[in-house]
C-alpha positions in Angstrom: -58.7 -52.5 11.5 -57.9 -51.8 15.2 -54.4 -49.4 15.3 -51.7 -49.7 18.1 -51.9 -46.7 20.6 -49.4 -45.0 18.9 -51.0 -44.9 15.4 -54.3 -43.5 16.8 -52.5 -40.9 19.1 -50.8 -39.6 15.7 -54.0 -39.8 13.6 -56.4 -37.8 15.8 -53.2 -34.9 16.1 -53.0 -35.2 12.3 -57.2 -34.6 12.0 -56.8 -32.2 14.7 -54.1 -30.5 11.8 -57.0 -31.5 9.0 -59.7 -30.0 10.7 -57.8 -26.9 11.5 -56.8 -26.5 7.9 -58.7 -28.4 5.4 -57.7 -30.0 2.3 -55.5 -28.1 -0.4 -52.2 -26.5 1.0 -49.1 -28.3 0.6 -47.5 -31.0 2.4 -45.1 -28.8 4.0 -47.8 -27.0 5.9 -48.9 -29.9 7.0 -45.9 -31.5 8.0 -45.3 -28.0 10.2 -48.4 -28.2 11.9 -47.9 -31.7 12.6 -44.6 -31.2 13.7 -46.2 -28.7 16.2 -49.0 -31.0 17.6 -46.6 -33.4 18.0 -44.6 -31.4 20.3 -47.0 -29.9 22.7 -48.2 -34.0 22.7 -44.5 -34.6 24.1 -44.1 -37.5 21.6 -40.6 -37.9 19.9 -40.0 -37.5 16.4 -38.1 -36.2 14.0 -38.4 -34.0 10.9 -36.9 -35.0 7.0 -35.0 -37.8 8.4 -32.2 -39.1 5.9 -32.7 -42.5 4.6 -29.5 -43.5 2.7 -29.6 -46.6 0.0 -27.2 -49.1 1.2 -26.1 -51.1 -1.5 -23.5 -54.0 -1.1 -22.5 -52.0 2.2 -21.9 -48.5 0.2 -24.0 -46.2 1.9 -25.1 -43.7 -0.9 -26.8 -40.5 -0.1 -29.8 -40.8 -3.0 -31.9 -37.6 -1.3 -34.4 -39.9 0.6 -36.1 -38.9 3.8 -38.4 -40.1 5.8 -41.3 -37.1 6.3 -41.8 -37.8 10.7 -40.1 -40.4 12.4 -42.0 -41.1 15.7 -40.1 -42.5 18.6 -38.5 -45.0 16.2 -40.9 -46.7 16.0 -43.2 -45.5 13.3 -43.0 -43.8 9.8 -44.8 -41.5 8.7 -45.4 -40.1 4.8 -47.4 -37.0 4.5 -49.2 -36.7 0.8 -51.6 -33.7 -0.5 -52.9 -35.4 -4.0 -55.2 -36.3 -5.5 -55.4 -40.2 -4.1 -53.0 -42.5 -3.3 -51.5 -44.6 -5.3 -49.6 -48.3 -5.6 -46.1 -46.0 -6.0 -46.9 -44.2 -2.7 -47.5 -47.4 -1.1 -44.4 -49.1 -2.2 -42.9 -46.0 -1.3 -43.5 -46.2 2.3 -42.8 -49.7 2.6 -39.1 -49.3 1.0 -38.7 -46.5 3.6 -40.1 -48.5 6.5 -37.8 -51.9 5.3 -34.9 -49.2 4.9 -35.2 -48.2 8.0 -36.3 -51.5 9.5 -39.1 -49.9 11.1 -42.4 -52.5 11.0 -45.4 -49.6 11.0 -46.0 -47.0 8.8 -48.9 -44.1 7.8 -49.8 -42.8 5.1 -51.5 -39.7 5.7 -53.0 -37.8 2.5 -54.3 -34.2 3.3 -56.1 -33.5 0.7 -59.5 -35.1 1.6 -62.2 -34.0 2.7 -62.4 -36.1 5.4 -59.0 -37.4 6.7 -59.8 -40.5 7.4 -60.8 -41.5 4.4 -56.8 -41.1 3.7 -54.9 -42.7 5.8 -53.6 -46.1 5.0 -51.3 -48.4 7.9 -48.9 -50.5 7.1 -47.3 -53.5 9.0 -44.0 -55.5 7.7 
């Protein structure tokens, strides 16, 4: 599967991250360092952005938040687990559909080998 330009920009920073750390710390970490390669990179994004349910045009605050927004234009949800799972996946794609953002990562930490977690989605 051949990524946009953004998507691979944001995956070799986040196996720079990997490769720099390894598997087995928590997501925060990760999310920090990310956060940090993502800066000296000069891309945009923001950190824990809030993603409100909007139901019936009532905005409620449920505690949602979207791990890296990059320039708009892509989501990102850092994982350290085990493996990923159907409920992360559906996860991500409420968040990106939320948001009405059409690409998102999933970007799980604790593998060996990075790549081997990272899923893309496309609404």
């Amino acid at each position: 599967m051949e990524f946009d330009d953004l998507s691979n920009r944001i995956i070799g920073l986040a196996i720079e991250v990997h490769r720099e750390l390894g598997p087995g710390l928590l997501e925060n970490s990760y999310k920090q360092c990310l956060a940090y390669e993502l800066s000296h990179a000069n891309i945009a994004f923001k950190m824990e952005v809030e993603l409100p349910v909007i139901y019936k045009n009532f905005r409620i605050a449920c505690g949602y938040r979207i791990d890296l927004l990059i320039e708009n234009k892509l989501v990102i949800e850092l994982k350290s687990i085990e493996k990923i799972l159907p409920v992360h996946e559906a996860q991500l794609l409420t968040y990106m559909k939320m948001a009405n953002i059409k690409i998102g990562l999933i970007m799980n930490f604790n593998e060996k080998i990075l790549k081997k977690g990272i899923k893309r989605f496309v609404l």
